[in-house]
Structure formats: structure tokens, C-alpha cells
C-alpha positions as a LaTeX table, in Angstrom:
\begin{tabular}{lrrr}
\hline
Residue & $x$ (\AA) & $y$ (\AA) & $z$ (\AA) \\
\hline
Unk1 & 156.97 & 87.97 & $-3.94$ \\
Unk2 & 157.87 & 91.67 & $-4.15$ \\
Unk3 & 155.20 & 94.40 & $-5.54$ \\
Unk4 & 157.20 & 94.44 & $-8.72$ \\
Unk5 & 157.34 & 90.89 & $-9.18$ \\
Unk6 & 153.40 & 91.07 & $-8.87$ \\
Unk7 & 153.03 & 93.70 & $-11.38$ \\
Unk8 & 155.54 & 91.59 & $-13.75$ \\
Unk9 & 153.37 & 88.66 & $-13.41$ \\
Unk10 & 149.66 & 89.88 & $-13.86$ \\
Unk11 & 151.70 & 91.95 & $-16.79$ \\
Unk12 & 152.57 & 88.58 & $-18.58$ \\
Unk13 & 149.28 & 87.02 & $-17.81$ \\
Unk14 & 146.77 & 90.42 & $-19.24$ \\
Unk15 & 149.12 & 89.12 & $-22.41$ \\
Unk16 & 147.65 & 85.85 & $-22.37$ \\
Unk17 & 144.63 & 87.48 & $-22.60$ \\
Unk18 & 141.24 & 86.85 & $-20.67$ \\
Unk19 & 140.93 & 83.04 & $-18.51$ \\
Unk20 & 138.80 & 81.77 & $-15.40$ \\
Unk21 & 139.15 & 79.62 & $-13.09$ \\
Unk22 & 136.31 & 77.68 & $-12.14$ \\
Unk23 & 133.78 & 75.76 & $-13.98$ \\
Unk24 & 131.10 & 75.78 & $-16.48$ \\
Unk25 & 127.82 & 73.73 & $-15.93$ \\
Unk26 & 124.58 & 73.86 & $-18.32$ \\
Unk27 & 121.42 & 72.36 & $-16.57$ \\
Unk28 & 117.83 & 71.75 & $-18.49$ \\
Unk29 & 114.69 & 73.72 & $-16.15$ \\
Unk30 & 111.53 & 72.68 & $-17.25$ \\
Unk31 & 109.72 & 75.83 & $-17.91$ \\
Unk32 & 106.03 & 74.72 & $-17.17$ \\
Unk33 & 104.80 & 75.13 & $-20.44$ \\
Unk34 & 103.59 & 72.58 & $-22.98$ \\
Unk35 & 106.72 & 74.01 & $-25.19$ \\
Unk36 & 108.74 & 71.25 & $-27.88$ \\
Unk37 & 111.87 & 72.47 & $-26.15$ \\
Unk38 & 110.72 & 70.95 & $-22.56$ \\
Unk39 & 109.58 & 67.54 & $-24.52$ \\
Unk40 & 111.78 & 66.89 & $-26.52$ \\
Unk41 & 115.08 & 68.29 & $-24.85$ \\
Unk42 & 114.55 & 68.09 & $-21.02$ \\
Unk43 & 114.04 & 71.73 & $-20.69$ \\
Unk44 & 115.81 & 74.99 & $-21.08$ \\
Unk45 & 119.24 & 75.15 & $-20.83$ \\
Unk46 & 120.99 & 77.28 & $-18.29$ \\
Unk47 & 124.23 & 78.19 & $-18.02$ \\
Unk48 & 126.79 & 78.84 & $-14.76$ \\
Unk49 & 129.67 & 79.82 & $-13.73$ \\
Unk50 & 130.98 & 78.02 & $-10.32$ \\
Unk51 & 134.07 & 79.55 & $-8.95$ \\
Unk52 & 135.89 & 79.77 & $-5.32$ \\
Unk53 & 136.57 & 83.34 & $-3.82$ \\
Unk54 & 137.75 & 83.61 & 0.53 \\
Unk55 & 136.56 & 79.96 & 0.66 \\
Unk56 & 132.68 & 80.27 & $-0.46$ \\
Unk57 & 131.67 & 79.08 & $-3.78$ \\
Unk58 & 129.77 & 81.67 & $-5.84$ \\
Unk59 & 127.61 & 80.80 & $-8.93$ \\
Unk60 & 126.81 & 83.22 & $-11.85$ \\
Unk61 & 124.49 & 82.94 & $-14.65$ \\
Unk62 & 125.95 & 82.93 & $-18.13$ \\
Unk63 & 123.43 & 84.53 & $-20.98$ \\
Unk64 & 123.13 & 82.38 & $-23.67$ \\
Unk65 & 125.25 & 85.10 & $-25.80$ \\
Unk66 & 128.22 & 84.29 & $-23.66$ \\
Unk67 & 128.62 & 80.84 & $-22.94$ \\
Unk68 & 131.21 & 80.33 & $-26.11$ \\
Unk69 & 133.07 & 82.99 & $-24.46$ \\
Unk70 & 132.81 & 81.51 & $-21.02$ \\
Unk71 & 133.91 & 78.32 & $-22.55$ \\
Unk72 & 136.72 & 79.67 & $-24.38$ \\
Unk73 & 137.81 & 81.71 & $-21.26$ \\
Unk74 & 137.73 & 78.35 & $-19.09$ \\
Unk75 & 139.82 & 76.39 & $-21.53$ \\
Unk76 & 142.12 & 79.04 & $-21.74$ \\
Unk77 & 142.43 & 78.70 & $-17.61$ \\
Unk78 & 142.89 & 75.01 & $-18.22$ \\
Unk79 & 145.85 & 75.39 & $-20.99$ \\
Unk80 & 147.63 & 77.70 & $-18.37$ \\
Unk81 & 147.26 & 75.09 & $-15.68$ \\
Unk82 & 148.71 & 72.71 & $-17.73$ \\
Unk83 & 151.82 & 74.68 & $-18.65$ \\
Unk84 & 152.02 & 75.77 & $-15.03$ \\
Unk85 & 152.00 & 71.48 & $-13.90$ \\
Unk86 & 154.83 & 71.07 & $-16.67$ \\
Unk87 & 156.99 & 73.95 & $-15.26$ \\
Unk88 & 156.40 & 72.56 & $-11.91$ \\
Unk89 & 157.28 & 69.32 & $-12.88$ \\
Unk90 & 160.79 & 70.68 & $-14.92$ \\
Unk91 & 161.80 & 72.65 & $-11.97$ \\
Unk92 & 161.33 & 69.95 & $-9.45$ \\
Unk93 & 163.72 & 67.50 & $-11.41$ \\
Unk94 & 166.32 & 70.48 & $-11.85$ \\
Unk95 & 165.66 & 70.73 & $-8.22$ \\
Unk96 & 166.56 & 66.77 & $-7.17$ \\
Unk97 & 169.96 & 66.96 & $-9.68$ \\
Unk98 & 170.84 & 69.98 & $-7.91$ \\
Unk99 & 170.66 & 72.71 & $-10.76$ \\
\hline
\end{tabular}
């Protein structure tokens, strides 16, 4: 793919706005205090983000004030994906009639 191609691409997808690929896990830590939260729910929950960059999986902590966001970001990843599997799958038959 040339440069230009590249910059056409990321160009389209900035208009999609914001996505990530990876995935979003919430655990429960039991904070060692006698707290209703650790009862009652399991623990604290805490947030990642687990994604793949050169090969090595890296794991970030989401604050609690941006795990919608996160969320919404992933799903939005997702969506894409599926269009992208579709458009695969439509050029592939156009492919085998010979269009």
C-alpha cells in the first residue's frame, strides 16, 4: 500500500472516530479492610485494558471515570471488525464469479 493510500485510510478511520483493539476485563481485589464493598461484592473492581503491540501483551489500568469510554471505544473496534468480515466476505464471492 502506497504512503497515500495510508494517509487515505487512517483519514477515513480518524472519521469513525476513536476505537481499540483489545479487550476490557474488570476483576474484584479484596482490599483488606472490613469494608461492605469487599463482603458483599467480592472486592473492588478494577478495570484493564489488554492489548497486543510487536507480539507482547501490555495491560493498562482504566480509572473508574473511563471505563464507559473504554467500553464504548472497544465496541466501536468490534462494529468495524464486523463491517471489515462482511467486506471480506463480499469481495471474496466477487472474487470466485470472477468480477
Amino acid at each position: 500500500m502506497s504512503k497515500n493510500n495510508k494517509e487515505t485510510m487512517r483519514k477515513i478511520l480518524r472519521k469513525i472516530g476513536p476505537f481499540l483493539k483489545g479487550s476490557v476485563s474488570t476483576i474484584y481485589k479484596k482490599c483488606g479492610k472490613n469494608c461492605s464493598t469487599c463482603r458483599e461484592k467480592g472486592g473492588h473492581p478494577a478495570t484493564y485494558f489488554c492489548y497486543r503491540r510487536e507480539g507482547k501483551t501490555l495491560v493498562v489500568h482504566i480509572p473508574s471515570s473511563k471505563v464507559d469510554l473504554t467500553k464504548e471505544y472497544h465496541a466501536k473496534y468490534k462494529k468495524l471488525e464486523r463491517i471489515i468480515e462482511d467486506i471480506t466476505q463480499d469481495t471474496l464471492k466477487k472474487i470466485k464469479k470472477g468480477k
